[in-house]
N, C-alpha and C positions, 0 to 999 in steps of 0.2 A: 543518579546524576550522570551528567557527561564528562570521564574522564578520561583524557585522552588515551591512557593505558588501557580504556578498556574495548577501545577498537583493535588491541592485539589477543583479546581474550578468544579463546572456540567461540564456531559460529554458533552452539550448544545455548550457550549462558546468552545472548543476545540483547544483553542491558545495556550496548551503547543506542540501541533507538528503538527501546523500549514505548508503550500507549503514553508516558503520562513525560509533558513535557519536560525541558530542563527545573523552570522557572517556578513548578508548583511547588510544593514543601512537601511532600511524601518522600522525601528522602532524606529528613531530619536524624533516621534514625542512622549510625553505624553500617546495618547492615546494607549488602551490596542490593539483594532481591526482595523488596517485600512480597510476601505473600499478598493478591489481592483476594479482598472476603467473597468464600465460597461455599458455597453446601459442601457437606462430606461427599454427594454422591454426585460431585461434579468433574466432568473428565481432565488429568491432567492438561498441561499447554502442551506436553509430549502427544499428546493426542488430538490438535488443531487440524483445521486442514491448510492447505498452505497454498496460497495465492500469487503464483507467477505472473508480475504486471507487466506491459510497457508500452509504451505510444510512441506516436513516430510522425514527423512533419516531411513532408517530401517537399523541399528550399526552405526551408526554417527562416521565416515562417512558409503556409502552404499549406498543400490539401493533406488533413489530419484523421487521426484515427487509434484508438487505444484495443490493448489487448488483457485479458485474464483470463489464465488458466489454472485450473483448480482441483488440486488433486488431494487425495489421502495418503496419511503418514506410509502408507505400502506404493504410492508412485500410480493409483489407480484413478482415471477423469472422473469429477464428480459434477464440472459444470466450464463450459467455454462461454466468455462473455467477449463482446464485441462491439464495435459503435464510429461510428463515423464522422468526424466533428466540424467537417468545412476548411477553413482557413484559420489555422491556430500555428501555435511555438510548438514546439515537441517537447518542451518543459509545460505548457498546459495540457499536452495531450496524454505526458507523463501522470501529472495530476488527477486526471481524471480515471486513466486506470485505474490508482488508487482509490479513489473515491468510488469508481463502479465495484473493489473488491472488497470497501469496507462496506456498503448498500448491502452486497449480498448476504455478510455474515451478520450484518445488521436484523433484516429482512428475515434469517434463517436462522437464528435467534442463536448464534455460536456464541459460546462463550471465549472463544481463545480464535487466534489465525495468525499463520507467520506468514509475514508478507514477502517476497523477494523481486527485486527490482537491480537494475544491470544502472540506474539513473544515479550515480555517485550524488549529483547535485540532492532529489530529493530526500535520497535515506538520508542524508546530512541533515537536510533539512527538517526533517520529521524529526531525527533523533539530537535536534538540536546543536549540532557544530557547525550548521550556518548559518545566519540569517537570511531571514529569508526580506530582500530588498522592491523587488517587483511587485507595483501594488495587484497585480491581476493575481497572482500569486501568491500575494498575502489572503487573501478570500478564499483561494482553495485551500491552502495551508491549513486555516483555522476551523474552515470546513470537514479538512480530514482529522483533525486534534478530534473536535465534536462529535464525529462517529467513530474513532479510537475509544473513548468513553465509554460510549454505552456497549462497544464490545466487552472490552474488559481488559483481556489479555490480548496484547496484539505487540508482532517485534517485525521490523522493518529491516533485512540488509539486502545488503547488497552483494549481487551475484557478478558474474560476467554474462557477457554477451551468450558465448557457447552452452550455455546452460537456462537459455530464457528462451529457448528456441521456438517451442509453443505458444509464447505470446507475443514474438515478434511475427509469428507467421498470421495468429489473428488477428494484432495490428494492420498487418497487409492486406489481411479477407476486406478488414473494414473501410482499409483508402480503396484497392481497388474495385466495390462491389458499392461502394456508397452507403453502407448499410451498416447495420445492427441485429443483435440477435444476443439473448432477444430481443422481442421487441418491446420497447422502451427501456432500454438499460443507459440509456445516451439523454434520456428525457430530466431535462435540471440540472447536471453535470458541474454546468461550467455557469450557472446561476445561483450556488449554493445558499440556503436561509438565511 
C-alpha cells in the first residue's frame, strides 16, 4: 500500500510505487512485500534491468520528445530508446517514456525492471499519492498500470535531474533531430488500447 512513511524507506525496498496499484487488494495481507508468483529459476528483481526515463516539452506545451536508457545492474547500455512527439506537455511526453520503457520489457519478456524518473509528478502518480486529474493523462496512466502487469515486477522512483542524464540527452536527440530510434518505438504511444 501507499504509506507515507514509506517514501522515507531506502531506495532498495521500493514499495512506495510498486507495479500494482494503490486500490487493488493484494495488500490485504500484514506483510510489507508480497512475493509476486515465480518459477524457482526466475531472476531475482535485484537482477532487473533498470530504465532511465524522461521527456521534455520545449514551452510546455511544444515540440516534444522522450528518452530511455537502459542499462544492467553493473551500469552497462543494453538499449537507448528515443521518439519524437510533435506538440505535447512534458507531462505526456513523460508518459510516454514510461510507456516506451514498459513496451520494451514487455516485448523482451522481463520479468522485473526498475524504472527511474527525475518526473516527481509521475512516480507519484504511478505509485499512487496522486491522482492522477488530467483526462489525457488518465489514458496513459491506465495504459502504463496495464503493462506494469504483464511485467510483473516493476518499481518506479524517483531520481534527480543529475543522475538522469542519459535520458535527458535522448530526450533532446529526439526534439532536435525529429526522430526515433528505433524505429517505431513512438508508433501508439500516445493512443494507448
Amino acid at each position: 500500500a501507499s504509506d507515507p512513511r514509506s517514501s522515507r524507506r531506502s531506495k532498495e525496498t521500493s514499495s512506495s510505487s510498486s507495479a500494482t496499484p494503490v486500490s487493488e487488494s493484494s495488500t490485504t495481507s500484514r506483510k510489507r512485500r508480497l512475493p509476486t508468483p515465480s518459477s524457482p529459476a526466475e531472476k531475482p528483481a535485484s537482477a532487473a534491468l533498470i530504465a532511465y526515463i524522461d521527456g521534455g516539452a520545449r514551452g510546455n506545451p511544444g515540440t516534444a520528445g522522450f528518452g530511455v536508457y537502459i542499462q544492467d545492474q553493473d551500469g552497462r547500455e543494453v538499449a537507448s530508446l528515443y521518439g519524437y512527439l510533435g506538440h505535447q506537455t512534458n507531462n505526456v511526453a513523460e508518459y510516454a517514456a514510461l510507456l516506451a520503457a514498459l513496451r520494451y520489457a514487455v516485448a523482451h519478456k522481463l520479468p522485473a525492471m526498475q524504472i527511474r524518473s527525475d518526473s516527481e509528478l509521475l512516480v507519484r502518480q504511478i505509485g499512487g499519492q496522486y491522482r492522477v486529474k488530467n483526462l489525457a493523462l488518465k489514458r496513459l496512466h491506465g495504459a502504463a498500470i496495464v503493462l506494469m502487469r504483464k511485467v510483473g515486477r516493476v518499481t518506479v522512483d524517483h531520481v534527480r535531474r543529475e543522475q538522469n542524464k542519459d535520458a535527458d540527452r535522448l530526450a533532446n536527440v529526439a526534439i532536435d533531430t525529429r526522430s526515433e530510434a528505433p524505429s517505431g518505438v513512438s508508433t501508439g504511444l500516445l493512443q494507448p488500447e
